[in-house]
RODRENRO-528926 format. One record per residue (C-alpha): residue number from 0; residue in one letter; x, y, z. Coordinates in Angstrom, 1 decimal. Layout:
N
+------+------+--------+--------+--------+
| resi | resn |   east |  north |     up |
+------+------+--------+--------+--------+
|  NUM |    a |      X |      Y |      Z |
...
+------+------+--------+--------+--------+
! end
This chain:
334
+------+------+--------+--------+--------+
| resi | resn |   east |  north |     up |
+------+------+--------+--------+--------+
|    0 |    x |   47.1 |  -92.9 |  110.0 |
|    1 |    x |   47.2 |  -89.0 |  109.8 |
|    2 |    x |   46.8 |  -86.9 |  112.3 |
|    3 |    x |   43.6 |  -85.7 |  111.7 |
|    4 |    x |   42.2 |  -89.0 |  112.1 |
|    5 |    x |   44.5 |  -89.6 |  115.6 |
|    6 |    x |   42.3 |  -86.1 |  117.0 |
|    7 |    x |   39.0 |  -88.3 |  116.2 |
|    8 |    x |   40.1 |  -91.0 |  118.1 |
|    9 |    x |   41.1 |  -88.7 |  121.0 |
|   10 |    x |   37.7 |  -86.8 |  121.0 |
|   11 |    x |   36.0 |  -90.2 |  120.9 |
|   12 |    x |   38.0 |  -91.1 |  124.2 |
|   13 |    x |   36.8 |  -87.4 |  125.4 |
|   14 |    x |   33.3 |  -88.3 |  124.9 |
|   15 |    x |   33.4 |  -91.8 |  126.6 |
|   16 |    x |   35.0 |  -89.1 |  129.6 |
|   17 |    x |   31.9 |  -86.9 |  129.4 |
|   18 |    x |   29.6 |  -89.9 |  129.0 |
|   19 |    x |   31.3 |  -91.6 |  132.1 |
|   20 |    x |   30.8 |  -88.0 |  134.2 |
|   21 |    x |   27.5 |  -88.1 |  133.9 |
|   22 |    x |   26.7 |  -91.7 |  134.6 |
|   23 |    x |   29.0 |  -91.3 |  137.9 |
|   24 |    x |   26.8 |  -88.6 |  138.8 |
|   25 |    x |   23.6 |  -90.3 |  139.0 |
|   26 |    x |   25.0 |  -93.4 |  140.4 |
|   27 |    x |   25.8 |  -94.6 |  144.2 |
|   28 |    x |   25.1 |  -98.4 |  144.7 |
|   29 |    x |   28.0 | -101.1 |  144.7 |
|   30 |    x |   26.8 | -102.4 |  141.5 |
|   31 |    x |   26.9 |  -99.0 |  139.8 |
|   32 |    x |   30.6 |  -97.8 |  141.1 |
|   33 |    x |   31.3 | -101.7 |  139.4 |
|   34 |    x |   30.1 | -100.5 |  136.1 |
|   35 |    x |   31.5 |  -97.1 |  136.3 |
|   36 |    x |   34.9 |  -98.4 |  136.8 |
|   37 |    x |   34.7 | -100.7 |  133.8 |
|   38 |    x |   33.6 |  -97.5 |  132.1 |
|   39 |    x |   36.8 |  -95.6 |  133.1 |
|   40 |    x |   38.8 |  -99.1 |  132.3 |
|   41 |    x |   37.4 |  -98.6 |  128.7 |
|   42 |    x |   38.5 |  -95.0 |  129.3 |
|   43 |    x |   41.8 |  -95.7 |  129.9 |
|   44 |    x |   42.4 |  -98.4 |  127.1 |
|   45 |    x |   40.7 |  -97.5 |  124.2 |
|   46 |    x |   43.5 |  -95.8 |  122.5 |
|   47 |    x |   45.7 |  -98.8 |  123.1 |
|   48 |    x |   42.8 | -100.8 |  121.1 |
|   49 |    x |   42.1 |  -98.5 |  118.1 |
|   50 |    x |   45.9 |  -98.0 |  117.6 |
|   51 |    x |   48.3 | -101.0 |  117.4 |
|   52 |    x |   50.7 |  -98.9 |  115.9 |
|   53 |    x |   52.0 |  -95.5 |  117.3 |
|   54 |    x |   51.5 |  -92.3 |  115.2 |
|   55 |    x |   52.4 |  -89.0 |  116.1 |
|   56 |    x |   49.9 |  -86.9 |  116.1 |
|   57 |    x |   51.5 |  -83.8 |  114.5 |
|   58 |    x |   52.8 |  -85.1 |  111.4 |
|   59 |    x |   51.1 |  -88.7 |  111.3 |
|   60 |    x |   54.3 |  -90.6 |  111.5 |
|   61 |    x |   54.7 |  -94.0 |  112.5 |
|   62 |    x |   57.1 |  -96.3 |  114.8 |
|   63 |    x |   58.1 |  -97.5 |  117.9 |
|   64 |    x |   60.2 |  -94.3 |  118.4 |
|   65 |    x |   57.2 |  -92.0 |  118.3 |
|   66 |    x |   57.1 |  -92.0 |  122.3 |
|   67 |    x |   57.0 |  -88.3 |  123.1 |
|   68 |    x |   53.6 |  -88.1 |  125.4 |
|   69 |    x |   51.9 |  -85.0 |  126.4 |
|   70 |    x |   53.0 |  -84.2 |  129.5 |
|   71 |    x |   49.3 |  -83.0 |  130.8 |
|   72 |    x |   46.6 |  -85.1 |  129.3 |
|   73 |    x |   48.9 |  -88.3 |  129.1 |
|   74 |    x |   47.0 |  -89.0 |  126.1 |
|   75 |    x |   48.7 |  -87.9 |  123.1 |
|   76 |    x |   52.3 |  -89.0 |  121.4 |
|   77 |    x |   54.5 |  -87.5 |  119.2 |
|   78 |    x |   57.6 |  -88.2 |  117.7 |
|   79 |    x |   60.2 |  -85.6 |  119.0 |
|   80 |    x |   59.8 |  -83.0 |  121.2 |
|   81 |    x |   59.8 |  -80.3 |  118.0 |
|   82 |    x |   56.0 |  -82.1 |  116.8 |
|   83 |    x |   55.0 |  -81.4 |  120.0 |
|   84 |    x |   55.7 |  -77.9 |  120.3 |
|   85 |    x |   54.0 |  -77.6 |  116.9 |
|   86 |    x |   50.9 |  -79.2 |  117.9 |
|   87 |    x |   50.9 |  -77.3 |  121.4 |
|   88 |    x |   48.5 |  -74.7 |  120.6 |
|   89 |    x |   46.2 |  -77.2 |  118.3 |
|   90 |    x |   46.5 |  -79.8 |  120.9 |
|   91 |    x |   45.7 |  -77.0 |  123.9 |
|   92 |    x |   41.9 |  -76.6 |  124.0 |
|   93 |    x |   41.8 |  -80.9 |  123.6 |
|   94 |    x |   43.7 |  -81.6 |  126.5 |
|   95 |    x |   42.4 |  -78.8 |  129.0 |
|   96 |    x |   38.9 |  -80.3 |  128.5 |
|   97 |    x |   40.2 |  -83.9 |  129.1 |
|   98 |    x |   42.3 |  -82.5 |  132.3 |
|   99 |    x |   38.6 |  -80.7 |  133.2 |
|  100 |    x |   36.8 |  -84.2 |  132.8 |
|  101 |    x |   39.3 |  -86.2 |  134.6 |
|  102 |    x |   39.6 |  -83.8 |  137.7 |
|  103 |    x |   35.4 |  -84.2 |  137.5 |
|  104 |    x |   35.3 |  -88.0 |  137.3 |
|  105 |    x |   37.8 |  -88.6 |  140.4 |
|  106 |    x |   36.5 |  -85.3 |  142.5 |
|  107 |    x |   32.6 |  -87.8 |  142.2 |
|  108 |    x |   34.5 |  -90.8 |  143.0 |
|  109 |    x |   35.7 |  -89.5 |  145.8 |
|  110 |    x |   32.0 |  -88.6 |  146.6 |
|  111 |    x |   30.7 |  -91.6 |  146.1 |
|  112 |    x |   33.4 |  -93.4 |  148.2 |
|  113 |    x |   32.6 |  -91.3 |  151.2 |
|  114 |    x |   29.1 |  -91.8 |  150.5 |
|  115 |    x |   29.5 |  -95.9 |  150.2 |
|  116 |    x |   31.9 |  -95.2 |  153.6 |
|  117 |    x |   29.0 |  -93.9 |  155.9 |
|  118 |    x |   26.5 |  -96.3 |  155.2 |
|  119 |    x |   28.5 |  -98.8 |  155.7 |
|  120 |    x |   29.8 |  -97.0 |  158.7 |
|  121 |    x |   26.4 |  -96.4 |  159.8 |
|  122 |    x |   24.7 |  -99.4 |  159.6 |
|  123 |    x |   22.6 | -100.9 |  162.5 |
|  124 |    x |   25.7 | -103.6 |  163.4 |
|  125 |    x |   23.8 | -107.4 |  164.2 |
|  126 |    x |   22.3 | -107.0 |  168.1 |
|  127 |    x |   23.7 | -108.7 |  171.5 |
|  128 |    x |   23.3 | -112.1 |  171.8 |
|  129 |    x |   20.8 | -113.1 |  174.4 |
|  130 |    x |   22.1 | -114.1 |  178.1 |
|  131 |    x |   22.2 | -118.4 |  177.5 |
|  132 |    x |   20.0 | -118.6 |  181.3 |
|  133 |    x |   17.6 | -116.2 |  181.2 |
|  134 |    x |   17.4 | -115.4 |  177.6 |
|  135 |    x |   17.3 | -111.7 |  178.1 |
|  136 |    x |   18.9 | -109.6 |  175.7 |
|  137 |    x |   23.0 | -109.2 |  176.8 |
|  138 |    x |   23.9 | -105.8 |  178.3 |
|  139 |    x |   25.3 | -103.4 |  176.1 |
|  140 |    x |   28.1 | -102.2 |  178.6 |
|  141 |    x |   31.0 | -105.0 |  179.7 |
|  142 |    x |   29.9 | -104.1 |  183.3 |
|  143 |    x |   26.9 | -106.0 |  182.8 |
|  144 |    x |   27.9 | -109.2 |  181.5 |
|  145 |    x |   30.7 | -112.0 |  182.6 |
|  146 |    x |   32.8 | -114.1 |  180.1 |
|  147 |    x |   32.8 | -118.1 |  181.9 |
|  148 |    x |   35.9 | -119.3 |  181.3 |
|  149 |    x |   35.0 | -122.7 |  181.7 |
|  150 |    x |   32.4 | -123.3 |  179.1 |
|  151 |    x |   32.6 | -119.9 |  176.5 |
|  152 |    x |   29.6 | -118.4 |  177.8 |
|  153 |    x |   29.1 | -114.8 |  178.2 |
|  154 |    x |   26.0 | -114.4 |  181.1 |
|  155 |    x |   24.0 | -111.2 |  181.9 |
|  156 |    x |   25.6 | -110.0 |  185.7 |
|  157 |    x |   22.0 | -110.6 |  186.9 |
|  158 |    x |   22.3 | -114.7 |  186.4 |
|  159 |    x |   26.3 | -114.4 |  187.4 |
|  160 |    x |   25.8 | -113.3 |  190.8 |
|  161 |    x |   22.4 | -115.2 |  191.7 |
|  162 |    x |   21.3 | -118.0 |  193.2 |
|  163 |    x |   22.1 | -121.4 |  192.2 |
|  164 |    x |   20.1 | -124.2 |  192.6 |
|  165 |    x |   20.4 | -128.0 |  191.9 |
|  166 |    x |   17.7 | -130.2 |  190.4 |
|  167 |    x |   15.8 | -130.5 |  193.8 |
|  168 |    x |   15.7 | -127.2 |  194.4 |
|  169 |    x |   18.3 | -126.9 |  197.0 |
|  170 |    x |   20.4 | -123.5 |  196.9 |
|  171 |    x |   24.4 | -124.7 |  195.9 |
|  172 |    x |   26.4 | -123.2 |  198.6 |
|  173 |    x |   29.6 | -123.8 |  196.3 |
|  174 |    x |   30.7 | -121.1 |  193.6 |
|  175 |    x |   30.2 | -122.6 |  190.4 |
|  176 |    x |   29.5 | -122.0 |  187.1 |
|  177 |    x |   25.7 | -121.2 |  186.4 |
|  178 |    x |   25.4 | -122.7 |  182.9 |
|  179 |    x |   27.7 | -125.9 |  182.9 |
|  180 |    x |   27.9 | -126.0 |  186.7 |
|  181 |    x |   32.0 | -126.2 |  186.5 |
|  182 |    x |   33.9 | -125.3 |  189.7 |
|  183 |    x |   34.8 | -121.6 |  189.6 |
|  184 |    x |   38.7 | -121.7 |  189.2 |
|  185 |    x |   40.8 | -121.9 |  192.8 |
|  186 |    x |   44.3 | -120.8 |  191.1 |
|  187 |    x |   45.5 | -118.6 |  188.5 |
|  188 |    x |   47.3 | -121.1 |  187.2 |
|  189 |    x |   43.7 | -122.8 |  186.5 |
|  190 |    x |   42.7 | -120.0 |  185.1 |
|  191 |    x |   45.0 | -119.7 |  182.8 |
|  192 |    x |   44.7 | -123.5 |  181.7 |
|  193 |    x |   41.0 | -123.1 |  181.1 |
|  194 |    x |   41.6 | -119.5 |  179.0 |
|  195 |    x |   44.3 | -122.0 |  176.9 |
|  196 |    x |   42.0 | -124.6 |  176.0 |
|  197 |    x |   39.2 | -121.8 |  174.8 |
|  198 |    x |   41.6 | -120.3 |  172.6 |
|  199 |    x |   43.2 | -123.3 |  171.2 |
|  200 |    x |   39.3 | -123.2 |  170.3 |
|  201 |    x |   39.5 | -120.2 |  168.6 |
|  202 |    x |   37.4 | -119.0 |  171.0 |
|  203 |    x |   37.7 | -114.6 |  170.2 |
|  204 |    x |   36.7 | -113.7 |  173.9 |
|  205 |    x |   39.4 | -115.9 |  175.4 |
|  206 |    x |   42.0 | -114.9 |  172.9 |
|  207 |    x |   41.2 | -111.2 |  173.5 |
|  208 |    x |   41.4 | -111.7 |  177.2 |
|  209 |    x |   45.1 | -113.5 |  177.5 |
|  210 |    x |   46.1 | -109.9 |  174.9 |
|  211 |    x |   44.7 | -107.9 |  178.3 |
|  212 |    x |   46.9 | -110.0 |  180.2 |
|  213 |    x |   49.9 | -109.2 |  177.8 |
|  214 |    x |   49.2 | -106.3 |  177.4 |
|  215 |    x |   48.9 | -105.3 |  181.7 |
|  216 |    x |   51.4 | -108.2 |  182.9 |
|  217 |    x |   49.0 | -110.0 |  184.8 |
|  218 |    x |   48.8 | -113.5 |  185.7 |
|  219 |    x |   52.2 | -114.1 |  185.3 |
|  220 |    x |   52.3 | -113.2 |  181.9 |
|  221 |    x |   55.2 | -110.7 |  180.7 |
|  222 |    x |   54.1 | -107.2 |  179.5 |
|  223 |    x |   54.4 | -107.0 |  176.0 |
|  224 |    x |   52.3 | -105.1 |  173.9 |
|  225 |    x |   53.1 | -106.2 |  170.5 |
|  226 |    x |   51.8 | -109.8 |  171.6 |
|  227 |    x |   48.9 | -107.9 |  172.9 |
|  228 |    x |   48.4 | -106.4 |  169.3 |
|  229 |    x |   48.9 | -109.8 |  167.6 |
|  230 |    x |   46.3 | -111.4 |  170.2 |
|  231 |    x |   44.0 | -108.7 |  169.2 |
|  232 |    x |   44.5 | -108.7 |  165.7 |
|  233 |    x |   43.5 | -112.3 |  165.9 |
|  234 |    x |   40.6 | -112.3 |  168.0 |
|  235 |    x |   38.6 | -109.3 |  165.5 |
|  236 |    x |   39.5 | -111.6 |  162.6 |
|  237 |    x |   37.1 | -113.9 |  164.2 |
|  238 |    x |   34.8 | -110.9 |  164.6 |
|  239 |    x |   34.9 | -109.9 |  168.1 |
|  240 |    x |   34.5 | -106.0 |  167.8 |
|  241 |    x |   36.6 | -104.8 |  171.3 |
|  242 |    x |   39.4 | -106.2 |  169.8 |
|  243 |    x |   39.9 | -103.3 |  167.1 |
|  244 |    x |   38.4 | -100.8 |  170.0 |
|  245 |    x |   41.7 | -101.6 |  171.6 |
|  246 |    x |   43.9 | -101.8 |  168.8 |
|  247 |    x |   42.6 |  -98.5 |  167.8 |
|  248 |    x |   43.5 |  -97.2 |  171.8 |
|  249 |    x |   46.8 |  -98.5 |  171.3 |
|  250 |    x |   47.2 |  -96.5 |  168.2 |
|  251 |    x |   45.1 |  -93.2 |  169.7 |
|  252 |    x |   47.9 |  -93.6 |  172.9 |
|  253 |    x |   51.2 |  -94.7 |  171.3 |
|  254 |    x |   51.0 |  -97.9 |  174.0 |
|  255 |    x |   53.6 | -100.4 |  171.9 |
|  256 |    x |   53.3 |  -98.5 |  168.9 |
|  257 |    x |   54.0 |  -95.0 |  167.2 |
|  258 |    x |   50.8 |  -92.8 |  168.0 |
|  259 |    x |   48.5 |  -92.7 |  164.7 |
|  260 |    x |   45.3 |  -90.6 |  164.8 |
|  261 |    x |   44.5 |  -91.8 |  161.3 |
|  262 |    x |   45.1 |  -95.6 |  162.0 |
|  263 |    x |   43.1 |  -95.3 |  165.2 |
|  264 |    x |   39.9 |  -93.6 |  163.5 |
|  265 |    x |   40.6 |  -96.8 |  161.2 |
|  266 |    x |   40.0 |  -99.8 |  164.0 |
|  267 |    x |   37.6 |  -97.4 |  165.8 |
|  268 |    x |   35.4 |  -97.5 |  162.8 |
|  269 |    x |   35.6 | -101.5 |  162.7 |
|  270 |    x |   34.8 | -102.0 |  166.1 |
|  271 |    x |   31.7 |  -99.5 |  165.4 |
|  272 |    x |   30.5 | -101.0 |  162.9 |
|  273 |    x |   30.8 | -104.3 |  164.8 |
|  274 |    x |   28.8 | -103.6 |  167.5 |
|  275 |    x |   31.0 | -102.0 |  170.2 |
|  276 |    x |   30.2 |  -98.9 |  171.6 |
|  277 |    x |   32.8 |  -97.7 |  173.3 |
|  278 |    x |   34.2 |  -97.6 |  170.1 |
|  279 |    x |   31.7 |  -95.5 |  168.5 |
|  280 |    x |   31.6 |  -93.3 |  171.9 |
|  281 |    x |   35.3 |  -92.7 |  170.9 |
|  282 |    x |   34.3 |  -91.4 |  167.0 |
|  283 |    x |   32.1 |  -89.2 |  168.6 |
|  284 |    x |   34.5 |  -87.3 |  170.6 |
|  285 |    x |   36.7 |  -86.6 |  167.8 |
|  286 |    x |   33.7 |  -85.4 |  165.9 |
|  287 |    x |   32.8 |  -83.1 |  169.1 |
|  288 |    x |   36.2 |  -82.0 |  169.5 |
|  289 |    x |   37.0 |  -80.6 |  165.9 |
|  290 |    x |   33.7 |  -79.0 |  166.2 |
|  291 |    x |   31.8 |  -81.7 |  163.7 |
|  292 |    x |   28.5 |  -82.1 |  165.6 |
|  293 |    x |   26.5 |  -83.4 |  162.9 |
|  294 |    x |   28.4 |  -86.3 |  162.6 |
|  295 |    x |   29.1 |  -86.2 |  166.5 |
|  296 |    x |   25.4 |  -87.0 |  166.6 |
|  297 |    x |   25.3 |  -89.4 |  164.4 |
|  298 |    x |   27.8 |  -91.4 |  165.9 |
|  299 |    x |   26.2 |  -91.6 |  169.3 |
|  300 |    x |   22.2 |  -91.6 |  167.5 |
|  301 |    x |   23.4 |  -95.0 |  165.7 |
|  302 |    x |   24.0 |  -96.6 |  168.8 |
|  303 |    x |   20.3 |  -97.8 |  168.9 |
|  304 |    x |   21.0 | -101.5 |  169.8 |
|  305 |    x |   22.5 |  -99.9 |  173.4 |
|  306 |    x |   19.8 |  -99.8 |  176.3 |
|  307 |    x |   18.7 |  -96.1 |  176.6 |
|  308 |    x |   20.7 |  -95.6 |  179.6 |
|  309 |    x |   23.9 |  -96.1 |  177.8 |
|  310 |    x |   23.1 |  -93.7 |  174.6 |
|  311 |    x |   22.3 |  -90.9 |  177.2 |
|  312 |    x |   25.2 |  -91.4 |  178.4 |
|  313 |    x |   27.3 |  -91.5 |  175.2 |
|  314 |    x |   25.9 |  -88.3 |  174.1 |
|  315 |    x |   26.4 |  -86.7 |  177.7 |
|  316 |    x |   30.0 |  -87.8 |  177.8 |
|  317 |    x |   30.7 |  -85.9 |  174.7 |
|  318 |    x |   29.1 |  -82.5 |  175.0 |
|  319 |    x |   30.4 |  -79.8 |  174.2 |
|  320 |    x |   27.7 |  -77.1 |  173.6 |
|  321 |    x |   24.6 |  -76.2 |  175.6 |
|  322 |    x |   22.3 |  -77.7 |  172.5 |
|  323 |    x |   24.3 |  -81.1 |  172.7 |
|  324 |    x |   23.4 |  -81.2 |  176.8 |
|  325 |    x |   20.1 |  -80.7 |  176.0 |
|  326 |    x |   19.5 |  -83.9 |  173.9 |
|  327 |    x |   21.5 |  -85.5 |  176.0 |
|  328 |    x |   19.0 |  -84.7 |  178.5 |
|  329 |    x |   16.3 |  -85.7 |  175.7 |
|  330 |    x |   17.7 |  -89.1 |  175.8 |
|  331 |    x |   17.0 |  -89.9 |  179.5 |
|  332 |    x |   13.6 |  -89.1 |  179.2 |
|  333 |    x |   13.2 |  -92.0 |  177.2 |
+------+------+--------+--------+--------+
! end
């Protein structure tokens, strides 16, 4: 092969470049960003097909030993370094444009990674579950609901704290449980027997909870905050959101681990995107506080499955400007 017919080959790789470009640029769904990486896969491999044999392509010769790659473009081979000098200034225009076209094709994958990132980032996460009593929809805040230890439940505060009443409608004097009617717990050691046979249930909540107790040293559990990570780790695995919102504090505070601002945006973003909003609360006071109040706002604006209450305060909590106290005032006109 000579080396005229080695620059065809290399300008037909430049044109599947130009054609990928400009199918990147009109392109954003998952499908698409599929079919534009088999494009660049084609990019990257279609010299290997069209040429089983190595030729230089100064002087056309062929052979293992012609191994001498451009040291730009990546694209080209010669056979010693004196066939590449030669070729330099032939080779020059060729390889700028292919350098031009690659620096184009990852600066829009790049876009279009960021892009794919927010609306995943930003999508409505699934809603609260509904209280299993009164069938209301669950408080966004932990304040308002309690975790039952006895049967897995998590009850609205309202049905926690009132009445109970047996089938004859007599009020029950003792404190139990007002979904399976269970004995509240008299010991911690109870306590902690009930939280062991929830998680040995892969019950998330329960598994969460004994991390809290790791990672505080209560209930006569040692303080250790690398179980406390491992206990959280496992609970957000089975999709319970507050888990990475406190993997991502750990990480934001240094508490059993070196402080990482980029792993803690990380779990932050999880937990957002799974519902909690103290996580997202969290997102948006980094926004605020490098002065990025666009996507301040839309951190705290795509809270919407929070009670309106709760968004006010979100976006009170993390103004900074007179403009971002006025929509926070906004929101408690709702």
């Amino acid at each position: 092969m000579s080396g005229e017919s080695e620059k065809i080959c290399n300008g037909g790789t430049l044109k599947i470049v130009n054609d990928c470009c400009k199918d990147i640029a009109s392109k954003s769904s998952d499908d698409d960003v599929c079919e534009v990486n088999d494009m660049l896969q084609k990019m990257n491999t279609v010299d290997e097909e069209d040429n089983d044999v190595l030729v230089c392509a100064n002087c056309g010769k062929e052979g293992d030993d012609v191994n001498n790659t451009c040291n730009k473009c990546k694209m080209v081979k010669y056979c010693n370094a004196v066939c590449k000098k030669v070729h330099k200034k032939k080779h020059k225009k060729e390889c700028e444009e292919y350098i031009k076209l690659a620096a184009e094709k990852h600066k829009e994958e790049l876009r279009i990674a960021a892009q794919l990132h927010d609306e995943k980032h930003f999508k409505q996460p699934p809603p609260e579950e509904d209280c299993p009593i009164c069938f209301l929809l669950l408080p966004t805040l932990a304040t308002g609901t309690k975790y039952m230890m006895c049967c897995g439940k998590t009850i609205c505060s309202g049905c926690c704290y009132a009445p109970v009443y047996d089938n004859k409608g007599n009020e029950v004097v003792k404190k139990i449980c007002p979904f399976c009617r269970s004995a509240r717990h008299k010991s911690n050691d109870e306590l902690v027997e009930r939280l062991d046979k929830r998680v040995d249930m892969d019950d998330p909540i329960a598994i969460y909870t004994i991390g809290n107790y790791y990672r505080d040293g209560l209930y006569g559990f040692p303080q250790d905050h690398t179980k406390a990570l491992e206990l959280y780790h496992q609970a957000g695995e089975l999709s319970f959101a507050r888990s990475y919102t406190s993997i991502g504090y750990a990480y934001d505070n240094g508490e059993g681990v070196e402080v990482d601002k980029e792993k803690a945006k990380h779990y932050y973003e999880l937990a957002a995107m799974g519902g909690d909003i103290n996580a997202r609360h969290n997102l948006g006071i980094d926004e605020s506080r490098e002065a990025r109040f666009e996507a301040f706002f839309d951190q705290c604006l795509s809270v919407k499955n929070a009670n309106k209450m709760d968004r006010a305060l979100i976006v009170a909590s993390g103004s900074r400007t007179r403009s971002c106290q006025s929509i926070s005032k906004h929101w408690l006109l709702f």
